[in-house]
Backbone as a ProteinNet text record, in pm:
[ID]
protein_1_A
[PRIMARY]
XXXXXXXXXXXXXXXXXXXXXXXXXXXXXXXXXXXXXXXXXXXXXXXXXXXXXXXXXXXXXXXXXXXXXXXXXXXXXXXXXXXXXXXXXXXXXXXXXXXXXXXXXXXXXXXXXXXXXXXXXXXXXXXXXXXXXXXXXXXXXXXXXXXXXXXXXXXXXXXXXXXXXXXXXXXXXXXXXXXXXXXXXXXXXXXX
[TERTIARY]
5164.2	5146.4	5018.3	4996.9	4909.8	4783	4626.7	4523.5	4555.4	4473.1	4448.4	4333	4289.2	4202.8	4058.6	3930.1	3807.8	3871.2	3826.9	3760	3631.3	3566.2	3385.4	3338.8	3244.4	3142	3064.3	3036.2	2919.3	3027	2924.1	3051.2	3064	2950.9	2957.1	3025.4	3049.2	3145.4	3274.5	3263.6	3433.8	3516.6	3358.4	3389.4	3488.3	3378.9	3412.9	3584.1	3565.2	3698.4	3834.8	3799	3909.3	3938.5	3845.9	3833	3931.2	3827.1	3913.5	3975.4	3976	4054.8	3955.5	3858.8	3772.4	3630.7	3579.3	3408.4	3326.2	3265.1	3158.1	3021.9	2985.9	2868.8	2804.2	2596.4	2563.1	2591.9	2644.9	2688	2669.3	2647.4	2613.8	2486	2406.2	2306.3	2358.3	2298.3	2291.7	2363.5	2303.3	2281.4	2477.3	2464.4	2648.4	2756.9	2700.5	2797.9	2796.9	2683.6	2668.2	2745.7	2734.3	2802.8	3012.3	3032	3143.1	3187.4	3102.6	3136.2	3144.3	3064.1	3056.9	3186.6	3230.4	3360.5	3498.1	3450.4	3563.4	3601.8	3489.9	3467.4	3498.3	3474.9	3554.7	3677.2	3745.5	3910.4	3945.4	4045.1	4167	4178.1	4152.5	4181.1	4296.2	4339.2	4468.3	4471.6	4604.8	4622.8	4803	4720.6	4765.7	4773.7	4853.7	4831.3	4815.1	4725.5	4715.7	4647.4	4731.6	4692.3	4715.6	4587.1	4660	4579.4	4658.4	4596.4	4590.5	4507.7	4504.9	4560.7	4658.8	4704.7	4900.8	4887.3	4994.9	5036.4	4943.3	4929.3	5010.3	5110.9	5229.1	5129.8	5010.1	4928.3	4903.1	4891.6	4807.3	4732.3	4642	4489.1	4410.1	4511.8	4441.8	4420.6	4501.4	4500.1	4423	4420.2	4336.1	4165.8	4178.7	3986.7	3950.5	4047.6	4026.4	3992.1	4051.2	4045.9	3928.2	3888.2	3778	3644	3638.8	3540.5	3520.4	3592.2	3573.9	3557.6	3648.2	3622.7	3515.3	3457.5	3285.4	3209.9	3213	3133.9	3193.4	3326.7	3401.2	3411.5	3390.9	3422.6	3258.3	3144.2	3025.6	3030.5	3057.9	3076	3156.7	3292.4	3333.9	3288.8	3239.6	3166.7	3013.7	3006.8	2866.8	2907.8	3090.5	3076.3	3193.1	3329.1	3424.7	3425.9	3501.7	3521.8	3640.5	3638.4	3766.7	3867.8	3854.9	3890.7	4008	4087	4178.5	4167.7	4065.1	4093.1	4258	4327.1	4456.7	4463.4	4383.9	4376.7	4275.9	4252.7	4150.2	4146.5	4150.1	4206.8	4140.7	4103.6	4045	4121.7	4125.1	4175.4	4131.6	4210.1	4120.6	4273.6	4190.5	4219.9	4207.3	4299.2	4275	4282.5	4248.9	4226.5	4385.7	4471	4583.2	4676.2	4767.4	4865	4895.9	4931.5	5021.5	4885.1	4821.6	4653.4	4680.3	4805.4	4769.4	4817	4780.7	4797.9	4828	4957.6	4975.4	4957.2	4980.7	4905.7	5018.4	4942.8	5030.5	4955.1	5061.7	4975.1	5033.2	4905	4959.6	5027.9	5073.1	5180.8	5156.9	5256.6	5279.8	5207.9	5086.1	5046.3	5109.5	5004.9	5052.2	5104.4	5124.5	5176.7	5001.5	5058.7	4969.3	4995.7	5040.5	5013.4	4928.4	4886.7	4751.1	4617.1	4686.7	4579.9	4580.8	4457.1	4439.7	4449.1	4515.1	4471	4414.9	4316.6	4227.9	4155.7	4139.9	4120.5	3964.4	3889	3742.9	3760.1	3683.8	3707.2	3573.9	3529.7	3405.2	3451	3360.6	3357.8	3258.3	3273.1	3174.1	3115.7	3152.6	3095.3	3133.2	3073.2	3066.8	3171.7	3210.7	3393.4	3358.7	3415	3476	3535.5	3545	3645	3758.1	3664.7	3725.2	3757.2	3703.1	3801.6	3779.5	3852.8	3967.8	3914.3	3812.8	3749	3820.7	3806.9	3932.5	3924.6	4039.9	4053.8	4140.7	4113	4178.1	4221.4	4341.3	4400.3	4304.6	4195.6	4112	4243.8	4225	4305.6	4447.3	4465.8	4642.4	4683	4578	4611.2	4656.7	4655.1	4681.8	4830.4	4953.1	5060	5144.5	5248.4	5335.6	5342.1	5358.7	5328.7	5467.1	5482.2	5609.7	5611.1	5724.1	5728.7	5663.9	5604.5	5563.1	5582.1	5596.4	5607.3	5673.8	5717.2	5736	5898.6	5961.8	6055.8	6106.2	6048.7	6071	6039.4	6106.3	6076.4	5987	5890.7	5808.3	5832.2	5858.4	5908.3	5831.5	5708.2	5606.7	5592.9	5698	5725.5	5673.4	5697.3	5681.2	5514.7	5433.6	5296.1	5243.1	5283.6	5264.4	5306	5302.5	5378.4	5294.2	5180	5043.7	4935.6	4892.2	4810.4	4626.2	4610.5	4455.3	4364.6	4435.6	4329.9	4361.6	4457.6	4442.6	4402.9	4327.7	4228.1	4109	4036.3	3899.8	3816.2	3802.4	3747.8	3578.1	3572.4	3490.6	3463.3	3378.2	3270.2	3174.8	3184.7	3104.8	3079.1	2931	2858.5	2863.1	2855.7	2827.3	2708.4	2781.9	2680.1	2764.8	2827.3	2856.3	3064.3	3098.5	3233.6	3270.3	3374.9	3496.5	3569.6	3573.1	3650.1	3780.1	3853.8	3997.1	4103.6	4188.5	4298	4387.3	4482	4576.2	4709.3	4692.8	4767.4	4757	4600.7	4559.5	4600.6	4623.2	4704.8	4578	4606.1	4482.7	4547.5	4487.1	4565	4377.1	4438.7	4338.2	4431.5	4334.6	4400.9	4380.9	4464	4460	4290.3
2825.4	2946.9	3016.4	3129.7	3245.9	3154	3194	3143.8	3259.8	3160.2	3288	3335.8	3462.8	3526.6	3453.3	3487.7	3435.9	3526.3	3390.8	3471.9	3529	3454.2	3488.2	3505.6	3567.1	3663.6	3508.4	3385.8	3280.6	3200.5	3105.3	3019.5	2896	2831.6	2721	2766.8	2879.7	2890.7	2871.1	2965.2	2974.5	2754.2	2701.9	2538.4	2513.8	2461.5	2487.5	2507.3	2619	2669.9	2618.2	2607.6	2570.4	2412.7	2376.5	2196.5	2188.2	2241.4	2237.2	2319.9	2416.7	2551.4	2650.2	2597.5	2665.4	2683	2795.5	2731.9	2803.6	2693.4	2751.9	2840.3	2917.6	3027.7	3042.1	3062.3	3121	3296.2	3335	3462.9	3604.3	3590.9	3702	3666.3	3779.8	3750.7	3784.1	3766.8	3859.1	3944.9	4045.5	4190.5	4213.1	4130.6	4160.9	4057	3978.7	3932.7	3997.4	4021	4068	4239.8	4275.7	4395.9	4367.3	4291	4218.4	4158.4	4115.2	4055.1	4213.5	4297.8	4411.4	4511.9	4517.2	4593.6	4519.7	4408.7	4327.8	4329.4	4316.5	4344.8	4484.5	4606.7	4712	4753	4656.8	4684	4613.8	4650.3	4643.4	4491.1	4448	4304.1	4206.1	4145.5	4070.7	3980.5	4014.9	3876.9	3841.4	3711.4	3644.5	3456.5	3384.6	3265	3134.2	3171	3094.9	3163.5	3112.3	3207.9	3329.8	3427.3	3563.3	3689	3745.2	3797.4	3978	4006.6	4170.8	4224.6	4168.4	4213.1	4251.4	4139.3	4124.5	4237.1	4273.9	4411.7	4531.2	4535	4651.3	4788.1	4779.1	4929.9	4921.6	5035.1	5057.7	5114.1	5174	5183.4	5090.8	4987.4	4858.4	4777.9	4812.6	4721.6	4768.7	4915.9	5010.4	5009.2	4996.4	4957.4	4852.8	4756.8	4588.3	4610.4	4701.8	4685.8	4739.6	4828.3	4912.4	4823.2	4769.4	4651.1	4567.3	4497.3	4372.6	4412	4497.2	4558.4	4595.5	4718.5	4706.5	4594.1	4494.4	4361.9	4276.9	4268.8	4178.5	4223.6	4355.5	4372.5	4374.9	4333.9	4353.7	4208.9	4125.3	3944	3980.3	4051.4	4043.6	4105	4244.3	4312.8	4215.6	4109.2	3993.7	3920.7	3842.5	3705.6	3730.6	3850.1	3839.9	3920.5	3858.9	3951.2	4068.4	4149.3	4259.9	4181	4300.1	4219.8	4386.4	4318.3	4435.9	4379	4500.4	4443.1	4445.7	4377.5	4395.9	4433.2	4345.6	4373.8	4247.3	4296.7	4233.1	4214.3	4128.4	4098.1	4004.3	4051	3946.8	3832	3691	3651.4	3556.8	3555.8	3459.8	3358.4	3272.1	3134.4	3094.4	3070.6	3044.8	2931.9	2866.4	2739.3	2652.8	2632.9	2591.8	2519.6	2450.7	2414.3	2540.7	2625.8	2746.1	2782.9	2727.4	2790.4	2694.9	2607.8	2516.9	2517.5	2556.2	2626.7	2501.9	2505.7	2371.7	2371.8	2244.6	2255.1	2314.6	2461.4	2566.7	2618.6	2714.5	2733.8	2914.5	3046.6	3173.4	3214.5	3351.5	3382.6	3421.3	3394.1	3470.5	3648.3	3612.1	3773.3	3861.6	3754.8	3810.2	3764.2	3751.8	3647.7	3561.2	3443.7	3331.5	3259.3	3308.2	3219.8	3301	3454.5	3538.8	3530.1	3563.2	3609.7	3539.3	3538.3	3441.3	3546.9	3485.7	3585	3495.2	3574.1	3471.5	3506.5	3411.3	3468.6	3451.1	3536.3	3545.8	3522.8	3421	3402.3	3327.3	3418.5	3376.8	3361.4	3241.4	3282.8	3363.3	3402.6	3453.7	3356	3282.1	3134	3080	2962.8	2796.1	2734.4	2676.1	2628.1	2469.4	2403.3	2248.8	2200.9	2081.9	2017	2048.1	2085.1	2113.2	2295.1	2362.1	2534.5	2606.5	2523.7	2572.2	2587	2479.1	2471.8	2458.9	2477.7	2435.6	2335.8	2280.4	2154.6	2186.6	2111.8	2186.7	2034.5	2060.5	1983.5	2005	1972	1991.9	1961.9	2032.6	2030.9	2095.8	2148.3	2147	2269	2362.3	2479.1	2475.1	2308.6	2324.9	2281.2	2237	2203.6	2333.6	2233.5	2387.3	2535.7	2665.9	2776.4	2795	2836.3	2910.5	2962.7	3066.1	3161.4	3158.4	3196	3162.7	3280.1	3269.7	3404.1	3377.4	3463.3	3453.5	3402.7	3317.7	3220.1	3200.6	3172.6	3082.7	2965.7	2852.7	2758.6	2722	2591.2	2531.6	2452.9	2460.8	2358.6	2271.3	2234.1	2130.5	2031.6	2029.6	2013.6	1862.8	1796.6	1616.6	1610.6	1757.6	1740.9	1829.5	1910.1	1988.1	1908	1790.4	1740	1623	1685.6	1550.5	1582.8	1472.2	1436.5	1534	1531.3	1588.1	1522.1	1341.9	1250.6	1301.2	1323	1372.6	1448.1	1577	1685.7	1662.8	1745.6	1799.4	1870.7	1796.7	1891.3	1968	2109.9	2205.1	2292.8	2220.4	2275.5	2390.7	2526.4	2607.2	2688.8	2747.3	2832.7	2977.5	3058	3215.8	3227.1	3271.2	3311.8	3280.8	3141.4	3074.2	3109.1	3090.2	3183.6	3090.5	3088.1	3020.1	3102.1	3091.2	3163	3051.6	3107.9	3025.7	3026.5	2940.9	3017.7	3025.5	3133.9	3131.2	2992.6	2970.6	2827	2689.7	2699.8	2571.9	2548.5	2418.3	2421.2	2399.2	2445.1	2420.4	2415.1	2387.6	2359.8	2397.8	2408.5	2410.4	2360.4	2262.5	2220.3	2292.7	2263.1	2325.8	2367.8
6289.3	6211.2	6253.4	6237.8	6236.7	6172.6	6224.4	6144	6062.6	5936.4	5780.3	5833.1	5794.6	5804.5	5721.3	5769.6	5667.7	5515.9	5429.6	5274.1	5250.7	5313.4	5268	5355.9	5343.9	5463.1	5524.3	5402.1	5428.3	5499.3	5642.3	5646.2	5580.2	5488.5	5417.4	5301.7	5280.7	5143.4	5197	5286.8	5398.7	5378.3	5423.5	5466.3	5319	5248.3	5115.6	5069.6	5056.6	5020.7	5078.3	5200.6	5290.8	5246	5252.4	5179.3	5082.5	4964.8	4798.2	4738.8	4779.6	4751.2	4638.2	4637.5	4566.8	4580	4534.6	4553.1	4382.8	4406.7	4255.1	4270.1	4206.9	4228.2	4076.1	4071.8	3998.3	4037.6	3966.7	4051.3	3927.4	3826.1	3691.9	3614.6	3583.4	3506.6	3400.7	3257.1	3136.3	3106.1	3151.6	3124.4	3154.1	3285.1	3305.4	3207.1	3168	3029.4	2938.5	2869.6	2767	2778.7	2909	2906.4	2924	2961.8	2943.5	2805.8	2748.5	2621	2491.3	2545.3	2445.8	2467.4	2577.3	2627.8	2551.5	2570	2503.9	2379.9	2287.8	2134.8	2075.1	2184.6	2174.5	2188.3	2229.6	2255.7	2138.4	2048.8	1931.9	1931.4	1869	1860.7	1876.2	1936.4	1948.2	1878.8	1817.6	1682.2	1796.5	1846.5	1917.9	1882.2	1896.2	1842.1	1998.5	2042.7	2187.2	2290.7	2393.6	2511	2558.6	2531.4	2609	2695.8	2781.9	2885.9	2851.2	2874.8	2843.2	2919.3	3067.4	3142.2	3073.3	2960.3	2870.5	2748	2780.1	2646.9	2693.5	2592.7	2569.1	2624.5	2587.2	2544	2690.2	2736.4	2884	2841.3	2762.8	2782.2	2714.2	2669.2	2663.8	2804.6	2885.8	3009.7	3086.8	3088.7	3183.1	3134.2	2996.7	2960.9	2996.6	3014.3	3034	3188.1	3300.9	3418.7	3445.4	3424.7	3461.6	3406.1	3279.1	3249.4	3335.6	3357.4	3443.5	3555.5	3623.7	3775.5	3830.9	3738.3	3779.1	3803.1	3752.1	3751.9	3885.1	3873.3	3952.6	4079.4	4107.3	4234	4288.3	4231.1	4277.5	4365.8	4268.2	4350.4	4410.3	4424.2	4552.6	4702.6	4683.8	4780.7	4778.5	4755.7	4797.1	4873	4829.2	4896.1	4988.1	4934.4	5018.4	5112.1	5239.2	5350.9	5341.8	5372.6	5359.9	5256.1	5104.6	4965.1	4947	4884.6	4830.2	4647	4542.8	4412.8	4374	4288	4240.6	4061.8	4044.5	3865	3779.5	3693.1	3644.7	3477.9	3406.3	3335.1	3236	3055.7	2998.9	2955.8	2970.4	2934.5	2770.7	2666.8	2509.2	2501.7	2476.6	2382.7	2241.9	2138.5	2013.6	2011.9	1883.4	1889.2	1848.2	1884.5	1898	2003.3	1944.7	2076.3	2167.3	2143.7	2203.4	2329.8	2338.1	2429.2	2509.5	2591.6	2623.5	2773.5	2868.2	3003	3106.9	3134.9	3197	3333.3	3436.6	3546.6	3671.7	3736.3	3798.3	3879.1	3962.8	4084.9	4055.2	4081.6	4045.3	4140.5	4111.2	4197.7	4343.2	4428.5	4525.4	4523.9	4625	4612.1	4742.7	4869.8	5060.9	5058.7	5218.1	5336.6	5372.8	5271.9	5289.6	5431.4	5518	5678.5	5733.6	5648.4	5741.7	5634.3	5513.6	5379.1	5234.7	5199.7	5097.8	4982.8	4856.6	4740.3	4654.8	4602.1	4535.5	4381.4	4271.3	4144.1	4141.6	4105.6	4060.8	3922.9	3854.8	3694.6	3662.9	3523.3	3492.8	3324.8	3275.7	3129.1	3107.1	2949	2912.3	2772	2771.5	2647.3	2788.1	2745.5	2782.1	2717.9	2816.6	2811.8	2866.9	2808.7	2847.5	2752	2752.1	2750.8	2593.7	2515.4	2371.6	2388.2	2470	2467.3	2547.6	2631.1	2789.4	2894.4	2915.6	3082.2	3184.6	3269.3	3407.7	3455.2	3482.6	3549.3	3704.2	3798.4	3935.8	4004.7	4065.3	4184.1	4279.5	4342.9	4481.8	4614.2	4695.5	4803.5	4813.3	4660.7	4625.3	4695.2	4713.7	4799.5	4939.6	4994	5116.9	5143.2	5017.2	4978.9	5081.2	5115.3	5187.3	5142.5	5196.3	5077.3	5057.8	4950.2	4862.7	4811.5	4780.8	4717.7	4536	4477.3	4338.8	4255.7	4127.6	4031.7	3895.3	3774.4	3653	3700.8	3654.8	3669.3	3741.6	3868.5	3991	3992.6	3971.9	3928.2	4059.6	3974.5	4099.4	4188.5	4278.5	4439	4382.1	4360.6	4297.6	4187.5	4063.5	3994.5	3931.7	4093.2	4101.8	4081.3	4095.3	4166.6	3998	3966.1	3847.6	3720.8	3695.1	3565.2	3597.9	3609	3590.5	3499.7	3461.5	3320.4	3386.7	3289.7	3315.4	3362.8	3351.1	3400.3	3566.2	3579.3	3771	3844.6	3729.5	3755.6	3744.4	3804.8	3848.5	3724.7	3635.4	3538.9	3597.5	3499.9	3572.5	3451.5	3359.8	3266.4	3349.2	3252.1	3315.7	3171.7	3241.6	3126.7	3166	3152.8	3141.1	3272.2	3339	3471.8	3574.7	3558.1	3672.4	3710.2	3816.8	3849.3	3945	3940.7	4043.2	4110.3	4259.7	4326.2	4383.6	4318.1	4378.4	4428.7	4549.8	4589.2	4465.8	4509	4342.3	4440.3	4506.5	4582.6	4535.1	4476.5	4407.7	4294	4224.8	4134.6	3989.5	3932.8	3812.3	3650.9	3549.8	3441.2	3352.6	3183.9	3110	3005.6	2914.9	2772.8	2700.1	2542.9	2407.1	2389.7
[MASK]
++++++++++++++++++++++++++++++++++++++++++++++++++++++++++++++++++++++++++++++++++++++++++++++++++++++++++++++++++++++++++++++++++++++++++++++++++++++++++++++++++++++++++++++++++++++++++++++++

Protein backbone atom coordinates (compact mmCIF):
# COMPACT_ATOMS: atom_id res chain seq x y z
CA UNK A 1 0.00 0.00 0.00
CA UNK A 2 0.68 3.72 -0.52
CA UNK A 3 2.78 5.35 2.61
CA UNK A 4 0.21 7.51 4.75
CA UNK A 5 1.14 10.81 4.59
CA UNK A 6 2.94 12.64 8.01
CA UNK A 7 0.34 13.83 10.78
CA UNK A 8 2.59 16.19 12.64
CA UNK A 9 4.92 18.70 11.62
CA UNK A 10 7.32 17.05 14.97
CA UNK A 11 8.89 13.86 14.15
CA UNK A 12 8.84 12.41 17.75
CA UNK A 13 5.17 13.08 17.81
CA UNK A 14 4.89 11.63 14.15
CA UNK A 15 7.08 8.34 16.16
CA UNK A 16 4.61 8.35 18.73
CA UNK A 17 1.56 8.25 16.99
CA UNK A 18 2.47 5.79 14.57
CA UNK A 19 3.39 3.46 17.66
CA UNK A 20 0.05 3.91 19.67
CA UNK A 21 -2.19 5.64 17.65
CA UNK A 22 -2.10 8.50 19.76
CA UNK A 23 -0.14 11.20 21.36
CA UNK A 24 -0.74 13.31 24.58
CA UNK A 25 -0.02 17.24 24.81
CA UNK A 26 -0.04 20.15 27.46
CA UNK A 27 -1.56 22.03 24.69
CA UNK A 28 -4.42 24.93 26.31
CA UNK A 29 -3.97 27.43 28.89
CA UNK A 30 -6.85 28.96 30.96
CA UNK A 31 -7.95 31.66 29.38
CA UNK A 32 -8.87 28.97 26.42
CA UNK A 33 -11.02 26.71 28.74
CA UNK A 34 -12.50 28.96 30.51
CA UNK A 35 -13.43 30.54 27.17
CA UNK A 36 -14.72 27.07 26.10
CA UNK A 37 -16.43 26.33 29.21
CA UNK A 38 -18.33 29.89 28.97
CA UNK A 39 -19.54 29.25 25.23
CA UNK A 40 -20.82 26.14 26.43
CA UNK A 41 -22.89 27.43 29.38
CA UNK A 42 -24.35 29.75 26.76
CA UNK A 43 -25.92 27.30 24.54
CA UNK A 44 -29.68 25.97 25.68
CA UNK A 45 -29.17 23.32 27.85
CA UNK A 46 -29.58 19.64 27.00
CA UNK A 47 -31.80 17.61 29.05
CA UNK A 48 -30.27 14.56 27.90
CA UNK A 49 -29.97 11.29 30.05
CA UNK A 50 -26.25 10.08 29.14
CA UNK A 51 -24.18 10.60 26.45
CA UNK A 52 -24.45 13.45 24.10
CA UNK A 53 -22.86 15.23 21.30
CA UNK A 54 -23.81 18.80 20.13
CA UNK A 55 -23.08 17.48 16.84
CA UNK A 56 -26.53 15.49 17.69
CA UNK A 57 -28.64 18.50 18.08
CA UNK A 58 -31.86 18.75 15.85
CA UNK A 59 -31.06 22.77 16.11
CA UNK A 60 -28.32 23.96 13.72
CA UNK A 61 -27.45 26.99 15.39
CA UNK A 62 -26.93 24.89 18.13
CA UNK A 63 -24.40 22.92 16.16
CA UNK A 64 -23.09 25.90 14.30
CA UNK A 65 -22.30 27.89 17.88
CA UNK A 66 -20.83 24.63 19.08
CA UNK A 67 -18.55 24.67 15.83
CA UNK A 68 -17.31 27.98 15.72
CA UNK A 69 -16.46 27.66 19.74
CA UNK A 70 -14.39 24.95 19.68
CA UNK A 71 -12.95 25.60 16.18
CA UNK A 72 -11.30 28.76 17.10
CA UNK A 73 -9.42 26.98 19.84
CA UNK A 74 -9.07 23.63 18.05
CA UNK A 75 -7.85 24.59 15.00
CA UNK A 76 -4.99 26.72 16.81
CA UNK A 77 -3.45 23.07 18.17
CA UNK A 78 -3.96 22.01 14.95
CA UNK A 79 -2.18 24.77 12.84
CA UNK A 80 0.86 23.99 15.90
CA UNK A 81 1.19 20.32 15.64
CA UNK A 82 -0.57 19.13 12.34
CA UNK A 83 0.81 18.91 8.98
CA UNK A 84 -1.67 19.89 6.08
CA UNK A 85 -5.11 19.46 8.37
CA UNK A 86 -8.58 19.68 6.73
CA UNK A 87 -11.02 20.90 10.00
CA UNK A 88 -14.36 18.65 9.58
CA UNK A 89 -16.44 19.54 12.69
CA UNK A 90 -16.12 20.12 16.09
CA UNK A 91 -18.22 19.21 18.63
CA UNK A 92 -19.09 19.50 22.55
CA UNK A 93 -19.40 16.49 23.86
CA UNK A 94 -21.44 15.97 28.06
CA UNK A 95 -21.89 13.01 30.11
CA UNK A 96 -24.55 12.56 32.84
CA UNK A 97 -24.13 10.63 35.52
CA UNK A 98 -25.82 7.34 34.41
CA UNK A 99 -25.74 3.99 32.67
CA UNK A 100 -26.91 5.49 29.28
CA UNK A 101 -23.15 7.66 29.37
CA UNK A 102 -21.61 4.50 28.86
CA UNK A 103 -19.46 4.60 25.53
CA UNK A 104 -18.37 1.23 24.61
CA UNK A 105 -15.08 0.17 23.16
CA UNK A 106 -15.10 1.49 19.18
CA UNK A 107 -13.27 2.69 16.62
CA UNK A 108 -14.89 6.32 14.70
CA UNK A 109 -15.88 6.43 11.44
CA UNK A 110 -14.47 6.02 8.23
CA UNK A 111 -13.39 9.65 7.25
CA UNK A 112 -10.37 9.20 3.94
CA UNK A 113 -8.67 6.75 2.25
CA UNK A 114 -6.67 5.55 5.26
CA UNK A 115 -3.83 3.79 2.93
CA UNK A 116 -2.78 7.76 2.18
CA UNK A 117 -4.50 9.91 5.18
CA UNK A 118 -5.07 9.85 8.70
CA UNK A 119 -8.26 11.36 10.26
CA UNK A 120 -7.81 12.23 13.49
CA UNK A 121 -9.90 13.46 16.75
CA UNK A 122 -8.38 16.44 18.84
CA UNK A 123 -10.27 16.09 22.29
CA UNK A 124 -9.72 17.99 25.34
CA UNK A 125 -11.69 18.11 28.58
CA UNK A 126 -12.64 20.89 30.12
CA UNK A 127 -12.97 19.24 34.00
CA UNK A 128 -10.73 16.53 34.96
CA UNK A 129 -12.02 13.22 33.97
CA UNK A 130 -11.04 9.68 35.27
CA UNK A 131 -12.03 7.00 36.27
CA UNK A 132 -15.53 7.88 37.98
CA UNK A 133 -16.71 10.61 34.75
CA UNK A 134 -15.59 9.42 31.50
CA UNK A 135 -11.82 9.45 31.11
CA UNK A 136 -10.55 7.57 28.12
CA UNK A 137 -9.39 4.40 27.98
CA UNK A 138 -7.54 3.31 24.52
CA UNK A 139 -6.51 0.00 22.74
CA UNK A 140 -2.63 1.30 22.11
CA UNK A 141 -1.69 -0.05 18.71
CA UNK A 142 -5.44 -0.84 17.62
CA UNK A 143 -5.10 1.70 14.86
CA UNK A 144 -2.79 -0.44 13.12
CA UNK A 145 -5.74 -3.42 12.77
CA UNK A 146 -6.60 -3.93 8.99
CA UNK A 147 -8.61 -0.63 7.77
CA UNK A 148 -12.32 -0.90 7.13
CA UNK A 149 -14.91 0.61 6.22
CA UNK A 150 -16.56 2.20 9.67
CA UNK A 151 -19.80 4.34 10.31
CA UNK A 152 -23.45 4.56 12.01
CA UNK A 153 -24.57 0.80 11.48
CA UNK A 154 -21.94 -0.88 9.90
CA UNK A 155 -21.36 -3.38 11.98
CA UNK A 156 -17.73 -3.86 13.34
CA UNK A 157 -15.39 -6.36 11.39
CA UNK A 158 -13.75 -6.15 15.07
CA UNK A 159 -16.26 -7.30 17.16
CA UNK A 160 -13.92 -10.35 18.70
CA UNK A 161 -11.46 -7.19 19.57
CA UNK A 162 -14.32 -4.54 20.65
CA UNK A 163 -16.22 -6.73 23.30
CA UNK A 164 -13.33 -6.29 25.80
CA UNK A 165 -13.40 -5.39 29.44
CA UNK A 166 -11.71 -2.08 30.49
CA UNK A 167 -9.22 -4.14 32.29
CA UNK A 168 -7.70 -4.43 28.53
CA UNK A 169 -7.49 -0.66 28.10
CA UNK A 170 -5.15 2.03 28.54
CA UNK A 171 -6.69 4.15 30.97
CA UNK A 172 -5.86 8.10 30.42
CA UNK A 173 -6.88 10.44 33.29
CA UNK A 174 -6.58 13.96 32.07
CA UNK A 175 -7.11 17.50 33.46
CA UNK A 176 -8.07 20.69 31.53
CA UNK A 177 -5.12 21.80 29.51
CA UNK A 178 -4.03 18.56 28.46
CA UNK A 179 -5.50 16.92 24.76
CA UNK A 180 -5.24 13.76 22.93
CA UNK A 181 -4.67 13.54 19.47
CA UNK A 182 -6.02 10.32 18.05
CA UNK A 183 -6.39 8.14 15.12
CA UNK A 184 -10.25 7.78 14.82
CA UNK A 185 -8.75 3.87 13.77
CA UNK A 186 -7.85 3.36 17.34
CA UNK A 187 -10.20 1.74 19.27
CA UNK A 188 -11.09 3.55 22.62
CA UNK A 189 -14.03 3.17 25.07
CA UNK A 190 -15.12 5.44 28.24
CA UNK A 191 -17.27 4.10 31.23
CA UNK A 192 -20.58 5.16 32.91
Amino acid sequence: SKAMKPVFFFFYLQKEFEANGYVLLDALGTEEINTLKYNYECLPEVNNEGFFASLYSDSGSYKQKSFEAISAIANKIAEKYLDNYISITATYVTKKRSENSYMPPHQDWTIVDETQYASVNIWFPLVPVNKENGALYVLKGSHKLPSVIRGTLIPSAFNHVTNMTFDHLTYLPMKPGEIIIFDHRLIHASPP
